[in-house]
Residue, then its C-alpha position, 0 to 999 in steps of 0.5 A: x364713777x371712781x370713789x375710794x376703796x375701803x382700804x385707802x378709807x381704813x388708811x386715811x382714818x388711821x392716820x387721821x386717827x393718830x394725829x389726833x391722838x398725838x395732838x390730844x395727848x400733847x395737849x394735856x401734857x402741856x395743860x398739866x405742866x400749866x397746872x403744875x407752875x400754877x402751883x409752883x408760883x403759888x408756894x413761893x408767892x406764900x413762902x416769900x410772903x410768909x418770910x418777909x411777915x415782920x411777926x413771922x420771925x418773932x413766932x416759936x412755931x416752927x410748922x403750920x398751914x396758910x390757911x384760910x385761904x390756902x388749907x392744902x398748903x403747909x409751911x415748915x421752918x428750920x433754923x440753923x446757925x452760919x459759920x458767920x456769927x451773929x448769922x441764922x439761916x432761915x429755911x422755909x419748906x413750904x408742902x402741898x399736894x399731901x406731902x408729894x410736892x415740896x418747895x423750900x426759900x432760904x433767907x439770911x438773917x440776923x440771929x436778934x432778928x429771930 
């Protein structure tokens, strides 16, 4: 009768054991990276949102959050003047993840208009 040698069984367990931790760590670097577009798309989906809110531009604050239904999430705005007169830019940063992470929309727009 033939069977394997402890040895061969130590070598087949090694490298059984490095795929798995290859596939393992593969995995959870790409359920990370989902994890992060997840909130990537959810800011800009608030940002865009909060910059076509027609009350949005008659507002004087220039910082505040999208709370109720996103409290982590902050927005701040700046406005500033174009080298085309009558023309504001209109920069929205919008904060999450206790002030890490930041993701800001420009918008063109008429200097009434704000």
């Amino acid at each position: 009768m033939r069977g394997f040698t402890l040895l061969e069984v130590m070598i087949a367990l090694s490298i059984a054991a490095g795929v798995l931790l290859t596939v393992i760590s593969s995995l959870n670097y790409h359920l990370s990276i989902v994890g992060q577009d997840a909130e990537e798309t959810t800011a800009v989906l608030l940002g865009r949102a909060k910059l076509d809110d027609p009350d949005f531009a008659g507002q004087t604050e220039n910082k505040g959050s999208f709370a109720p239904d996103h409290p982590a999430l902050k927005w701040e705005r700046e406005i500033s003047e174009t080298e085309i007169p009558g023309l504001n830019r209109v920069r929205l940063t919008v904060i999450w993840n206790e002030e890490r992470k930041r993701l800001s929309l420009v918008q063109y727009a008429p200097q009434n208009a704000q």
